[in-house]
C-alpha positions as CSV (number, residue, x, y, z in Angstrom):
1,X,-1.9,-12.8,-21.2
2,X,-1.5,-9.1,-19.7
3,X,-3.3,-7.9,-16.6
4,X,-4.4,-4.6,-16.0
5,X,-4.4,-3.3,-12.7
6,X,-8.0,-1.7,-11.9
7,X,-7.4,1.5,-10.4
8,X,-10.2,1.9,-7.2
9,X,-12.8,4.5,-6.6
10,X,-11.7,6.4,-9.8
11,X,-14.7,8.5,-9.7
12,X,-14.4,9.7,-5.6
13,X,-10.3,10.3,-6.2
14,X,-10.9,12.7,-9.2
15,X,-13.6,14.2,-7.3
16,X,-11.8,15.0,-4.4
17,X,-8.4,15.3,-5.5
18,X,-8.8,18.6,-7.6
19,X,-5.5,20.5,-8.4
20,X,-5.6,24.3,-8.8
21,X,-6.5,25.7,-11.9
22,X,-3.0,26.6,-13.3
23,X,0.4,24.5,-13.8
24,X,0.2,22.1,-10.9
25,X,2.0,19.2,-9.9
26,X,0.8,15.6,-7.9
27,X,2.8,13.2,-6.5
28,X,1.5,9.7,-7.2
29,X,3.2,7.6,-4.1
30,X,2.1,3.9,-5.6
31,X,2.4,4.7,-9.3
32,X,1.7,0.7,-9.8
33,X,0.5,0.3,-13.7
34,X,-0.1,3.6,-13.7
35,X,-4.3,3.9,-13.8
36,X,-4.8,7.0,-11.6
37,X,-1.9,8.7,-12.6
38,X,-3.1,8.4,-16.6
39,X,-6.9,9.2,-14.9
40,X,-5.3,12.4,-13.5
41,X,-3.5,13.2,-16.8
42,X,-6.1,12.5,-19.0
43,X,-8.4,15.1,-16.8
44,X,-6.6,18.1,-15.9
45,X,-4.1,19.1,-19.2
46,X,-2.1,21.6,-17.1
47,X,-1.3,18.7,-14.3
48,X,2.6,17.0,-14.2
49,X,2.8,13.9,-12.4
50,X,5.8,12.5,-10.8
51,X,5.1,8.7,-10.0
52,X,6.4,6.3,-7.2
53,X,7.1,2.8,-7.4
54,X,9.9,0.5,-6.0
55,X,9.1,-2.3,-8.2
56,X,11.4,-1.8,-11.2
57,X,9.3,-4.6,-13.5
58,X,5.9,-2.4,-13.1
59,X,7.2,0.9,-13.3
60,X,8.5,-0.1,-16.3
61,X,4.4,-0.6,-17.6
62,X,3.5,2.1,-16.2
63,X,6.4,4.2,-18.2
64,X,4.8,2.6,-21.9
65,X,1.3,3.0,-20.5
66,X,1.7,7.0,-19.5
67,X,4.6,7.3,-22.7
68,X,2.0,9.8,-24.8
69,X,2.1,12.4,-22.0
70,X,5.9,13.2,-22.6
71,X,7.4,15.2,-20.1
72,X,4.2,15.7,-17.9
73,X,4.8,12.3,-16.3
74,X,8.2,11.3,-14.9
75,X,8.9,7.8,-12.7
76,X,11.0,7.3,-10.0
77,X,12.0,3.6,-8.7
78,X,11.6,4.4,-5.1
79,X,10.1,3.8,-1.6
80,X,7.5,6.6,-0.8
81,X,8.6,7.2,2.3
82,X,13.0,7.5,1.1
83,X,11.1,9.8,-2.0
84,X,9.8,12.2,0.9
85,X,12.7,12.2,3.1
86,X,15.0,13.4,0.5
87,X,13.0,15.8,-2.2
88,X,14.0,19.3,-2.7
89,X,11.9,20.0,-5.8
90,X,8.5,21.7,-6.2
91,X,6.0,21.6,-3.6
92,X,2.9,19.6,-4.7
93,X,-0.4,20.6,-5.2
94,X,-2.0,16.6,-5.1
95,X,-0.5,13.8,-3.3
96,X,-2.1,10.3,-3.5
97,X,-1.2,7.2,-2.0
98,X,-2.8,3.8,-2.9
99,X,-1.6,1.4,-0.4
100,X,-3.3,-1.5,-2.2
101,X,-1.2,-4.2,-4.2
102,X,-1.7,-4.7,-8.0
103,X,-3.0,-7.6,-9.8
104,X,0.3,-7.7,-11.6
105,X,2.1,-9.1,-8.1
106,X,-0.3,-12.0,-8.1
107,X,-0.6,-12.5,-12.1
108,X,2.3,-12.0,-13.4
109,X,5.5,-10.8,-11.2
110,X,6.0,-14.8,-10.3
111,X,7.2,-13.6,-7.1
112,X,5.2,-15.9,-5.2
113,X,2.1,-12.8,-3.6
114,X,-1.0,-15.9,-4.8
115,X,-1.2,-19.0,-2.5
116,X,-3.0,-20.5,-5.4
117,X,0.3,-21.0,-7.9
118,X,4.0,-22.4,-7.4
119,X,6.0,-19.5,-7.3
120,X,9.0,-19.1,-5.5
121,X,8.9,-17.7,-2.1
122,X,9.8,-14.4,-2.5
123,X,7.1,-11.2,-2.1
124,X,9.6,-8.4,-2.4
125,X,8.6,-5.7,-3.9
126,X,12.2,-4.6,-4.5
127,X,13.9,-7.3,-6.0
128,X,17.2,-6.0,-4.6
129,X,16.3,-6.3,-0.8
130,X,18.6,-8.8,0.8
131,X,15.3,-11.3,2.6
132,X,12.6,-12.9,0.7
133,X,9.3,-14.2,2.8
134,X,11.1,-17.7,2.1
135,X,14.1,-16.3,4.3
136,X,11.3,-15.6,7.0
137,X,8.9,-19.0,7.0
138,X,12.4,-20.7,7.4
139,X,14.3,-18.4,9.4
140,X,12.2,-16.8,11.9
141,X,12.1,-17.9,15.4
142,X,8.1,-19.5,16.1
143,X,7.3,-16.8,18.1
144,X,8.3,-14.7,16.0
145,X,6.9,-15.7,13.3
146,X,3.7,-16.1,15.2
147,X,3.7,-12.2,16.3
148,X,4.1,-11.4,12.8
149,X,1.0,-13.2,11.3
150,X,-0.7,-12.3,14.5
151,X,0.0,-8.7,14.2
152,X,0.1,-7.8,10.5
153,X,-2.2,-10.7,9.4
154,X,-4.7,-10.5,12.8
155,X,-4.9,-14.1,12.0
156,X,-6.8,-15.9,15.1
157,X,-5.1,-19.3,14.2
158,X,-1.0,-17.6,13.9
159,X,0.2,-19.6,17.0
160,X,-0.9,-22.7,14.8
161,X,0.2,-22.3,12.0
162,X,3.3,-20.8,12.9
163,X,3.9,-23.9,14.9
164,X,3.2,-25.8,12.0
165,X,5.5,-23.8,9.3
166,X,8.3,-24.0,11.4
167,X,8.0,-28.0,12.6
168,X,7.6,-28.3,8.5
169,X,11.1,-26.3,7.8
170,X,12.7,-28.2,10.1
171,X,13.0,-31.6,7.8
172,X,12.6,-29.3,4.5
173,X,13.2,-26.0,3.5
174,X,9.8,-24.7,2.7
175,X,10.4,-22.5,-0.7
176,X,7.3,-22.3,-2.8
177,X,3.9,-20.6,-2.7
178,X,1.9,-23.1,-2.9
179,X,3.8,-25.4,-0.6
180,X,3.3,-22.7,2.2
181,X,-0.5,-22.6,1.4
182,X,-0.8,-26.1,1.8
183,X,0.9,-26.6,5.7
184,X,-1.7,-23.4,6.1
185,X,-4.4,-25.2,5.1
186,X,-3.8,-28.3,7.2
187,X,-2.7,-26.5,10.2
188,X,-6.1,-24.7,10.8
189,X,-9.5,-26.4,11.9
190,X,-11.3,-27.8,9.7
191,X,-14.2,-25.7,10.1
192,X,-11.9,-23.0,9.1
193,X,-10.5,-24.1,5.7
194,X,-14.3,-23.9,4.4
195,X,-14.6,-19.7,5.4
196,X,-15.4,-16.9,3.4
197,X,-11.9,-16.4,2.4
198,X,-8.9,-18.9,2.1
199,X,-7.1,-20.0,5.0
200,X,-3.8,-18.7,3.8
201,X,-5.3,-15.2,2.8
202,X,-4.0,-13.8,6.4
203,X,-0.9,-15.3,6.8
204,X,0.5,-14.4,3.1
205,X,-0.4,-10.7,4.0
206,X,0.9,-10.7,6.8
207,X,4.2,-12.1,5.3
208,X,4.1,-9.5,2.5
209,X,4.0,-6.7,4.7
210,X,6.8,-8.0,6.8
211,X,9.2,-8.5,3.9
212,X,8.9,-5.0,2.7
213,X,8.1,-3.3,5.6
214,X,5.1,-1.8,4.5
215,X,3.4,-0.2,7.6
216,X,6.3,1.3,9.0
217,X,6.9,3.4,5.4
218,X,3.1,4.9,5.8
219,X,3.5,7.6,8.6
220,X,6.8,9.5,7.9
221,X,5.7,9.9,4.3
222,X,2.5,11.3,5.5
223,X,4.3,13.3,7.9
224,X,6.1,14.7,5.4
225,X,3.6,14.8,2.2
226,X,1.7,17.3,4.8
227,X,4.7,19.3,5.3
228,X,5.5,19.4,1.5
229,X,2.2,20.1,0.0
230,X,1.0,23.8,-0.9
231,X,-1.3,25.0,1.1
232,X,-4.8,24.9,-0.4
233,X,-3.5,21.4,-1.7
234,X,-4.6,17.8,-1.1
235,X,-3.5,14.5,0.2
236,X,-5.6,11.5,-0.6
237,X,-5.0,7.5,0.7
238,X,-6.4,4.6,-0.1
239,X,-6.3,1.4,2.4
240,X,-7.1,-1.7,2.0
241,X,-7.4,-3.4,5.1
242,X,-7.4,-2.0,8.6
243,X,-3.8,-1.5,9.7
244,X,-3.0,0.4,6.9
245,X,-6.6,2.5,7.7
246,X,-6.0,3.0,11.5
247,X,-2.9,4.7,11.2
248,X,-4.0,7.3,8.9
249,X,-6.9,7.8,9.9
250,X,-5.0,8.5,13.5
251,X,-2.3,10.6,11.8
252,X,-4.9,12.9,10.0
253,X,-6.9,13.5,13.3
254,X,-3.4,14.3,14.6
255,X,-2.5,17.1,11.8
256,X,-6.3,18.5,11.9
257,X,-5.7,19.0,15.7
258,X,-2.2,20.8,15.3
259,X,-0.3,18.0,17.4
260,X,1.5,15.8,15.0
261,X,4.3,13.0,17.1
262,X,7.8,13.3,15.5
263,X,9.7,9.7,14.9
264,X,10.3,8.4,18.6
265,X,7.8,10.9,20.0
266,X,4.8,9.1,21.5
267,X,3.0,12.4,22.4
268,X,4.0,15.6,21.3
269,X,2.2,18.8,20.6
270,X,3.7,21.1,17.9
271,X,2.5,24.7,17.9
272,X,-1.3,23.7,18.3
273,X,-2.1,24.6,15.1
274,X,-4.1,22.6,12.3
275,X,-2.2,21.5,9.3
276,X,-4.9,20.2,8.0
277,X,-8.4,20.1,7.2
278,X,-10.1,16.3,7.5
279,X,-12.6,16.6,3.6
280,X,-13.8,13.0,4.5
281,X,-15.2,13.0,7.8
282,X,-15.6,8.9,7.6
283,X,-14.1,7.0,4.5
284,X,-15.1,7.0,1.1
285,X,-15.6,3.6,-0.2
286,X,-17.0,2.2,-3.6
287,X,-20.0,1.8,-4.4
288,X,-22.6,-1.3,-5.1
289,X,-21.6,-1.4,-8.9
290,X,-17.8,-0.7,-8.8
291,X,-17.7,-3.9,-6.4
292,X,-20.2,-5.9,-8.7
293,X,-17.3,-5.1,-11.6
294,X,-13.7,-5.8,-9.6
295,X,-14.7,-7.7,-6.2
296,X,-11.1,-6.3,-4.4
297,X,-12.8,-3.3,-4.3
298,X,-14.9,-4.4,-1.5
299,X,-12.7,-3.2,1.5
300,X,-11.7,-0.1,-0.4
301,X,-11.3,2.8,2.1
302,X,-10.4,6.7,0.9
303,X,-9.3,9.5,3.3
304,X,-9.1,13.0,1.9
305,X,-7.4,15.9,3.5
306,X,-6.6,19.2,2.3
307,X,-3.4,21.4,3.3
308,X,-3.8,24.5,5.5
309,X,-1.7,27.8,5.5
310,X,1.9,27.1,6.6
């Protein structure tokens, strides 16, 4: 069976994210299957779309999803933030970032993203990265690994169940999903394992973003998706948990204040002019009946900003 990816808050992104009325171009930073990049097509006839995505397996689907466009829609296999850092072309007019990660990763990639199958241990989004999460859960000092599902998990139980996934390693090498799920589960009070969500929910995130470095890629493309877009243009993200949200929310307040820290810079005031202009003053999120139909929805989060004169 094929999964589709359902693309969030379809409705509030088209809505907000409105290119000019003439030949424009968008940026779609987490082209995934491709849903909001074909939404965006399908709506405005004079929009090109160049799509993201550093997973060579779905950009692939997305290429024979978005195919009937033709040349409107290219694909690049690439991390957002390496995309930014190096483009030369034309500036865009829409850039949207959905930081969220698709139903294929926990269907079908086998890459290990469900606790609730045995795949192998791996999580990367590019296959071609030299550590998997299996290099980490075996690898990793305790502490280490403890600050990691502490701080990218905000798992109240990491200094447990780091304790427990690295006495496990230490008489077997710890290499499947569901293997890892399991020392979760019995490392946790039992109160715990009986939640709203499964015990192992924090700790794979946490692992995921780890292996691929996720949060660190989110503010220099930002950084430089403002810098790059035509003014009058718009920048649209779309978090998923609270990590991801606080640091763009934080960067947006930044640009609409005109005092944007450089790499390295913990406070630095540029010229004290607004780049920006904050279009959601608190999030958009999905409503009653879009959760009702795809549940993952729920913690949905969308921050808007348009581009102000250079």
């Amino acid at each position: 069976m094929e999964f589709v990816h359902y693309s969030v808050l379809q409705k509030e992104v088209l809505s907000l994210l409105v290119p000019p009325d003439r030949q424009a171009l968008m940026i779609d930073c987490t082209l995934g299957e491709g849903g909001h990049s074909k939404l965006f097509l399908e709506t405005y006839p004079l929009l090109n779309v160049i799509g993201l995505d550093r997973d060579s397996e779905i950009i692939e689907k997305a290429k024979r999803r978005l195919a009937p466009f033709g040349d409107r829609f290219q694909a690049i296999n690439i991390w957002f933030d390496e995309f930014f850092s190096t483009y030369d072309g034309p500036r865009p007019d829409l850039v949207l970032f959905d930081l969220g990660i698709s139903v294929f990763h926990y269907e079908e990639s086998g890459r290990g993203f469900s606790f609730r199958k045995s795949e192998e241990l791996d999580m990367r989004l590019d296959k071609t990265a030299p550590m998997r999460v299996e290099d980490i859960v075996n690898g990793y000092q305790e502490d280490r690994l403890a600050d990691v599902i502490y701080q990218f998990g905000e798992e109240r139980y990491s200094r447990r169940i780091a304790a427990a996934i690295c006495s496990y390693s230490k008489s077997k090498r710890i290499t499947r999903s569901d293997e890892l799920a399991e020392i979760i589960y019995k490392a946790v009070p039992p109160a715990y394992r009986y939640g709203r969500i499964h015990p192992a929910t924090k700790t794979f995130q946490a692992l995921r973003i780890e292996v691929n470095r996720e949060l660190d890629r989110i503010e220099p493309a930002l950084r430089k998706a403002i810098d790059l877009t035509n003014p009058g243009g718009r920048i649209g993200v779309v978090s998923f948990h609270s990590l991801e949200d606080r640091k763009v929310k934080w960067l947006f307040k930044r640009a609409a204040e005109g005092s944007v820290p450089q790499p390295g810079e913990a406070q630095r005031t540029d010229d004290g002019k607004p780049k920006v202009r904050i279009l959601t003053k608190k999030p958009v999120v999905p409503t009653t009946e879009e959760c009702g139909l795809n549940p993952p929805s729920r913690s949905a989060k969308l921050r808007v900003v348009e581009k102000l004169e250079d």
